[in-house]
Legacy VTK file of the C-alpha trace (Angstrom):
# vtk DataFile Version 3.0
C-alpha trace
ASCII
DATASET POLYDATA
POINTS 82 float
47.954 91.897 -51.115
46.231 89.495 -52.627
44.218 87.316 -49.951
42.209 84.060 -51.427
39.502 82.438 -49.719
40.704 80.062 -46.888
44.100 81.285 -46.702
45.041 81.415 -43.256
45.889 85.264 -41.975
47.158 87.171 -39.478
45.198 90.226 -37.868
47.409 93.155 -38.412
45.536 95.435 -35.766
43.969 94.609 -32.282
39.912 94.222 -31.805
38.880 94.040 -27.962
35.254 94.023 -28.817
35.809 90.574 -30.217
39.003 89.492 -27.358
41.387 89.571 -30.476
44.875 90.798 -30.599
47.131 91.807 -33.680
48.923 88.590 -34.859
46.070 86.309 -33.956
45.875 83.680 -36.745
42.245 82.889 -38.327
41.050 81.438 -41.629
39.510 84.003 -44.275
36.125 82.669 -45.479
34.290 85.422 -47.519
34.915 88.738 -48.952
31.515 91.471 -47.792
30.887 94.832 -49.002
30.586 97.703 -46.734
26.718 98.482 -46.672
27.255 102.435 -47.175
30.542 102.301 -49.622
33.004 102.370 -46.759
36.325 99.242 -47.054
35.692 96.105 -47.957
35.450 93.357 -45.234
36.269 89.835 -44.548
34.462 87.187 -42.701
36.956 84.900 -40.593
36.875 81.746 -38.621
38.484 81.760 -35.493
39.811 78.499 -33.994
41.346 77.614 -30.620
44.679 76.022 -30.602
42.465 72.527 -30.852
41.344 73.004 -34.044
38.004 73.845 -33.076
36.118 76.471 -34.279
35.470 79.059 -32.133
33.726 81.987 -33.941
33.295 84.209 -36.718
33.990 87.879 -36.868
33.963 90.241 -40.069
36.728 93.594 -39.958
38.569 95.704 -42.550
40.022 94.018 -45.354
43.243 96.354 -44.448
43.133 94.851 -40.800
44.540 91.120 -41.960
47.534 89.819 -43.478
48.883 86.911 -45.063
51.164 85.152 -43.150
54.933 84.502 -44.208
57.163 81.978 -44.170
59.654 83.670 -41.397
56.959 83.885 -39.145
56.288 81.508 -36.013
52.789 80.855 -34.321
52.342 80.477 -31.036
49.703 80.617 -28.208
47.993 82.554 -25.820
44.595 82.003 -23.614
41.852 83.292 -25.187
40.570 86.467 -23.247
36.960 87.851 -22.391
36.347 90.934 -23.758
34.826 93.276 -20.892
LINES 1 83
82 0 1 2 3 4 5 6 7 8 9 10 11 12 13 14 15 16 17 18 19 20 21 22 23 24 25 26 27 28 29 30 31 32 33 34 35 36 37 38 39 40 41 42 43 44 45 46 47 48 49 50 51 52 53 54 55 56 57 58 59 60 61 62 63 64 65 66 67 68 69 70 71 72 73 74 75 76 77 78 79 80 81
């Protein structure tokens, strides 16, 4: 996989802490290093079906996904986690 900075991606697992589901679509927007040698991270920009940005969360570079032609967005409110 290789990912490229601002490609659009598609979460691959599910992260309540954060109200995020697998498939939710954000934009990659920097590659971190784990502090104590574990996976490599990436930074992404969430949006709300607006446009709007609506934060940024970092997770496991193996935890996104580019997304594919045969694939379809679509939408969903956006959930508080608790």
């Amino acid at each position: 996989m290789s990912l490229q900075l601002y490609d659009r991606v598609a979460l691959r697992a599910s992260f309540p802490e954060h109200a995020l589901r697998a498939g939710d679509v954000a934009t990659l927007v920097d590659f971190v290093e784990h502090p104590s040698s574990g996976p490599r991270g990436c930074v992404l920009e969430l949006f709300n079906a607006l446009g709007e940005s609506i934060g940024v969360v970092t997770v496991p570079a193996d935890a996104v996904e580019p997304l594919r032609a045969d694939e379809m967005l679509s939408v969903r409110p956006m959930a508080v986690a608790g």
